[in-house]
N, C-alpha and C positions, 0 to 999 in steps of 0.2 A: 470240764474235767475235774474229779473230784479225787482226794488222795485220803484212803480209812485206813488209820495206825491202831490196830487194835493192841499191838503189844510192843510196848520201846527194847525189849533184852528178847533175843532169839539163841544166843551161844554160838549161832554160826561162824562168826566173825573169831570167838576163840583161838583159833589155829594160826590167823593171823591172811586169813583171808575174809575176801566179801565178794557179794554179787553185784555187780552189774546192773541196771535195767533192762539188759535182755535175758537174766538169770545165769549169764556166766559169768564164771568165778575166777579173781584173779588177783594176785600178793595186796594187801593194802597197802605196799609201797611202791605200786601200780604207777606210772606218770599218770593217766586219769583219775586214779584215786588224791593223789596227789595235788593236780589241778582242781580239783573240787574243795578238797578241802580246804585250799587256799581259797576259795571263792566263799567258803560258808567263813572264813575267819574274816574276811573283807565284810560279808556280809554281819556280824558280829560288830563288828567296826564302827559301820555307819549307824545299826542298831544305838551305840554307845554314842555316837555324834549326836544322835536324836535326842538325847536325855537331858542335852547340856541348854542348859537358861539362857536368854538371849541368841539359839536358834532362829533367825526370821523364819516365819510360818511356810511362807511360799517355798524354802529349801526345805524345810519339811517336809511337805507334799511331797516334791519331787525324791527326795531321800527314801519315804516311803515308796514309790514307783522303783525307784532301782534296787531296792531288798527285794521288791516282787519278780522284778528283770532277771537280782543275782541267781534267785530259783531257776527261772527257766534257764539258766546258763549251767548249770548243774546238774538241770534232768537234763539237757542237750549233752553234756558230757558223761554222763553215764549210761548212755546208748551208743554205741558204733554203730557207724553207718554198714550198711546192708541189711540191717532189722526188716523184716519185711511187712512190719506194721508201723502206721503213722505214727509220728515220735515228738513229741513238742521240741521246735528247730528254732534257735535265737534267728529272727529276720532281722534283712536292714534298715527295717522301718525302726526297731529299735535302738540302732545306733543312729541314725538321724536324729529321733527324737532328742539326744543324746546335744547332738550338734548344736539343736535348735536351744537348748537350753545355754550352753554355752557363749553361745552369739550373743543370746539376749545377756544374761549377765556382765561378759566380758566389756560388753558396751557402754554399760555404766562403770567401767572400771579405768580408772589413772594407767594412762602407758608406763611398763614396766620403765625401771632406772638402774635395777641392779638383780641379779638374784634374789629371792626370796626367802629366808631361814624359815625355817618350821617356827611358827609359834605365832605370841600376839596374844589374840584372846583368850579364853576358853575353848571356843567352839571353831574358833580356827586353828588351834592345837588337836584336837579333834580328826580334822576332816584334813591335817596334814596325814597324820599316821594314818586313816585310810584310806591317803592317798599311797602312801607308800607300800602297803600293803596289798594293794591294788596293783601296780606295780609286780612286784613279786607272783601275784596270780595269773596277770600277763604272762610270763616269764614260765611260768610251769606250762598254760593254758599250748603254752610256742610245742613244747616237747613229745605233746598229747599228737601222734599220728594219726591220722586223717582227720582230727576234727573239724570241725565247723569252723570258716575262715570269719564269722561273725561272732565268735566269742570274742577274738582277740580284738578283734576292731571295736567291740563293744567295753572292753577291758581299758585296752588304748586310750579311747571315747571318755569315758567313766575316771580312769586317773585324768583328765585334761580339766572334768567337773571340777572334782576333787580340789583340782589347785585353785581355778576360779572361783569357788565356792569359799574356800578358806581366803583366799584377798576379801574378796567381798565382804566375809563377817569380820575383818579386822578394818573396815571401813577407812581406808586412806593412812593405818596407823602400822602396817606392818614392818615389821623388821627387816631389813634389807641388809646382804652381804657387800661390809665394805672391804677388798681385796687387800692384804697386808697389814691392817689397821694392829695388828697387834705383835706387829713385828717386832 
C-alpha cells in the first residue's frame, strides 16, 4: 500500500471542516478528528524522543516500529466501519508485539519502590511526556464510536512502553516520589 501526496494545501479544510478516509465530511472538532490528532502529536513525541543522545539503539528501532504503528492507528481511525472496501485495521498482533517488548524490558528492571516522577535523564524526560501524551490519545481514541477496540488496547499497551522505556534509560537512577517529604 502506497500513499502519493501530490499537493500539502487543498483549502478544503478552510471552513473548518475535513474528510474522512471514506470521503465524508465532518467538523474538525470531529471526536475522530480529535483522536488522530492526538495520535500524530504522540506520534510527534516519540519522533522528538528519537533525537535525544544516549537513546539506546534497540529503543530506537522499536520507537521507529511504533511511529509506523501510530500511522496505522490513524488511517484505522479515519475510516468508520461499514466502508465496504478493505481498510488498513490496527490487529492484535500489534498490541502483542507491544507486550512482548515490555516483558522483556521490564525484566531487566529494579521492582518499583515508589511512584515514579517524570524526569532523570534526557531521554527519559522525553519518553515520560510521550507517555503522557499517549495517555490523553487513549482518552480521546475511548470517545471515538465504533472504533476499533485495538487502537485503545494499543494505546494502553504503548503508554505502559512509554513508562518502561523511560526507567530503563534512567538506568537505576530515577527519581521516585517520596510522599509528604515536603511537608
Amino acid at each position: 500500500m502506497t500513499v502519493n501526496l501530490t499537493r500539502i494545501y487543498t483549502k478544503l479544510g478552510d471552513g473548518g471542516e475535513t474528510h474522512l478516509g471514506d470521503m465524508s465530511r465532518v467538523p474538525k472538532t470531529d471526536p475522530r478528528i480529535e483522536a488522530y490528532g492526538q495520535i500524530d502529536e504522540l506520534n510527534a513525541q516519540v519522533g522528538l524522543a528519537l533525537t535525544v543522545p544516549g537513546l539506546p539503539e534497540r529503543f530506537a528501532v522499536w520507537l521507529r516500529r511504533v511511529q509506523n504503528d501510530l500511522f496505522d492507528l490513524g488511517a484505522d481511525l479515519s475510516v468508520p466501519e461499514g466502508d465496504e472496501r478493505e481498510r488498513l485495521r490496527v490487529v492484535p498482533e500489534q498490541v502483542t508485539w507491544l507486550e512482548q517488548v515490555c516483558d522483556e524490558v521490564n525484566a531487566q528492571l529494579e521492582p518499583l519502590r515508589s511512584f515514579v516522577l517524570p524526569g532523570g535523564t534526557q531521554a527519559a524526560a522525553h519518553l515520560h511526556v510521550a507517555r503522557t501524551v499517549c495517555r490523553r490519545a487513549e482518552r480521546r481514541a475511548l470517545i471515538v464510536e465504533g472504533a476499533n477496540p485495538e487502537i485503545v488496547r494499543y494505546l494502553n499497551r504503548l503508554s505502559d512502553l512509554l513508562f518502561i522505556l523511560s526507567r530503563a534509560a534512567n538506568a537505576g537512577e530515577e527519581p521516585l516520589w517520596e510522599p509528604g517529604r515536603y511537608r
